[in-house]
C-alpha positions in Angstrom: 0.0 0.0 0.0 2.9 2.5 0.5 4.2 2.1 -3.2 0.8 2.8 -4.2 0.7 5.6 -1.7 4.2 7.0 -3.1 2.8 6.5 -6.9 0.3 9.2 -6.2 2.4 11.5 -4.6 5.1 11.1 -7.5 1.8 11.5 -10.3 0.2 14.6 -8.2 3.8 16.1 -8.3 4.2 15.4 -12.2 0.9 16.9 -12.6 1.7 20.2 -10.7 4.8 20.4 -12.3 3.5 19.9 -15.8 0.8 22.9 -15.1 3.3 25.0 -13.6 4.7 24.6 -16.7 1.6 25.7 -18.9 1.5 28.4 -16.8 4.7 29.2 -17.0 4.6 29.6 -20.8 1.1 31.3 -20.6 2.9 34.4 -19.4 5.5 34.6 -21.0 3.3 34.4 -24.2 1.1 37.2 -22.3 4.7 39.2 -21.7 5.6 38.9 -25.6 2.1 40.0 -26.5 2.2 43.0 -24.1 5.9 44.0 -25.6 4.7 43.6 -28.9 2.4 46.4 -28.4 4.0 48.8 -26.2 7.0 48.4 -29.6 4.3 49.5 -31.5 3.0 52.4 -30.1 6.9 53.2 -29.9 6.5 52.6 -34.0 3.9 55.4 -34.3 5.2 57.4 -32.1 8.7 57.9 -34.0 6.9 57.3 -37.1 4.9 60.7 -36.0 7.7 62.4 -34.8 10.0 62.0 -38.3 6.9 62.3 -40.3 8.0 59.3 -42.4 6.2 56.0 -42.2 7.3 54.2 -44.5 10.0 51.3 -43.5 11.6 51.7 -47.1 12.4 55.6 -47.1 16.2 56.9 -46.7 15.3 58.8 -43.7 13.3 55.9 -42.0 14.1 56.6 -38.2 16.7 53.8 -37.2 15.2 52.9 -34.2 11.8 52.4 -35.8 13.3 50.1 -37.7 15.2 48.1 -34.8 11.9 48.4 -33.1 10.2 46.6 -36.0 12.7 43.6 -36.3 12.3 43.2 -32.5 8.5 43.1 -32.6 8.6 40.6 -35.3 11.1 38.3 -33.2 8.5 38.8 -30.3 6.1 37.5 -32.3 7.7 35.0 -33.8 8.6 34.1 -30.3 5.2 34.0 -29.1 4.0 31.8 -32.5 6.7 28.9 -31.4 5.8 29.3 -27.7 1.8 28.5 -28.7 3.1 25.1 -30.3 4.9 24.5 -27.4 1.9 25.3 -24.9 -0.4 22.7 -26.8 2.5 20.3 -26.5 2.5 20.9 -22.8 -1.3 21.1 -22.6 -1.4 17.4 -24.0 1.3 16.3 -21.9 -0.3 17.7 -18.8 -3.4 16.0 -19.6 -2.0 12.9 -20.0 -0.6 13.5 -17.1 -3.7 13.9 -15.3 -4.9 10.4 -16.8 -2.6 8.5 -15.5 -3.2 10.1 -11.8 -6.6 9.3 -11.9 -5.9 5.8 -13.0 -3.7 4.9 -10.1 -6.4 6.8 -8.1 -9.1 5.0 -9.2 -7.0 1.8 -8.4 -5.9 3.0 -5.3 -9.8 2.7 -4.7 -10.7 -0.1 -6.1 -8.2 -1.8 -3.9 -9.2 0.2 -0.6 -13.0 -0.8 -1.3 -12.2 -4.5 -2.0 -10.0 -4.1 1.1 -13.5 -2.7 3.0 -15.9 -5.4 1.7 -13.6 -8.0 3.1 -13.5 -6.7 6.2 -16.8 -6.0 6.2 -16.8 -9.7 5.1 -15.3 -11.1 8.2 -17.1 -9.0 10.7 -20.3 -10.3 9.3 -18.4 -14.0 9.6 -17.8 -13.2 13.2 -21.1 -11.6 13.7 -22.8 -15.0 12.0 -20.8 -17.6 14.0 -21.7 -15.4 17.6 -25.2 -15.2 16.5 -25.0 -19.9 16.0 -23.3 -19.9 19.3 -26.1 -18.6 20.7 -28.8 -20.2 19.1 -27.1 -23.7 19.5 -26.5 -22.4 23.1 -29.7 -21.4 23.2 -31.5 -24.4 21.7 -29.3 -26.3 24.3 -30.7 -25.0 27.7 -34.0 -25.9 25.7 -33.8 -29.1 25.5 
C-alpha cells in the first residue's frame, strides 16, 4: 500500500509540475504579446515624430526600424511558444490520466479491502449469533 501511496504522490507532483509549466509559458506568451504592443505604439510614435512611415524611405528613423525587427522576433517568439503550450497542454493532460488511473486503483483496492473486512465482521457476527442459538436451543432441550 505504501508504493501505491508514493505513486500518487510522485503522479500529483508530475501533474503540478506539468501545469506550472503551462502556466509558466502562458505568461511569457502574455509578456511577448504586451511588448509587442508597447513596440508599436513606440513605432507610431517615432513614425509621427520623423513624419516618415514608411520602412523603405532613406530617412526611416533607425530605431523604428530596430523596433520593427524586435516586434517581429516577439512574435515569432510567441507563435513557437503557442506550439509549445499545446505540447504541454497534452502532456499535462496525460498526465492527469494516469493520476486518476492509479487513483481510481488505489480505490478499487481500498474498497475491496473494506468489503472484506466487512466480510469477516459479518463472519464473526454469523458464527456469535450460532453460538447462541445452539447455546440457546441447548438450555432448551
Amino acid at each position: 500500500m505504501k508504493s501505491r501511496e508514493t505513486l500518487i504522490r510522485l503522479k500529483k507532483f508530475q501533474v503540478e509540475e506539468k501545469r506550472r509549466r503551462v502556466a509558466q509559458i502562458e505568461s511569457m506568451i502574455a509578456d511577448f504579446q504586451r511588448m509587442s504592443v508597447d513596440l508599436e505604439r513606440e513605432i507610431e510614435i517615432e513614425q509621427e515624430r520623423a513624419g516618415i512611415d514608411d520602412p523603405t524611405h532613406f530617412a526611416y528613423p533607425t530605431y523604428a526600424k530596430a523596433a520593427i525587427q524586435r516586434r517581429e522576433n516577439l512574435t515569432r517568439s510567441a507563435d513557437e511558444l503557442r506550439v509549445q503550450l499545446e505540447e504541454a497542454k497534452m502532456s499535462l493532460a496525460e498526465a492527469f490520466e494516469d493520476l486518476k488511473k492509479v487513483e481510481l486503483l488505489d480505490e478499487r483496492d481500498q474498497a475491496r479491502e473494506r468489503a472484506e473486512e466487512n466480510a469477516r465482521e459479518q463472519a464473526d457476527l454469523d458464527s456469535i449469533g450460532l453460538m447462541r442459538s445452539r447455546m440457546g436451543a441447548a438450555s432448551i432441550a
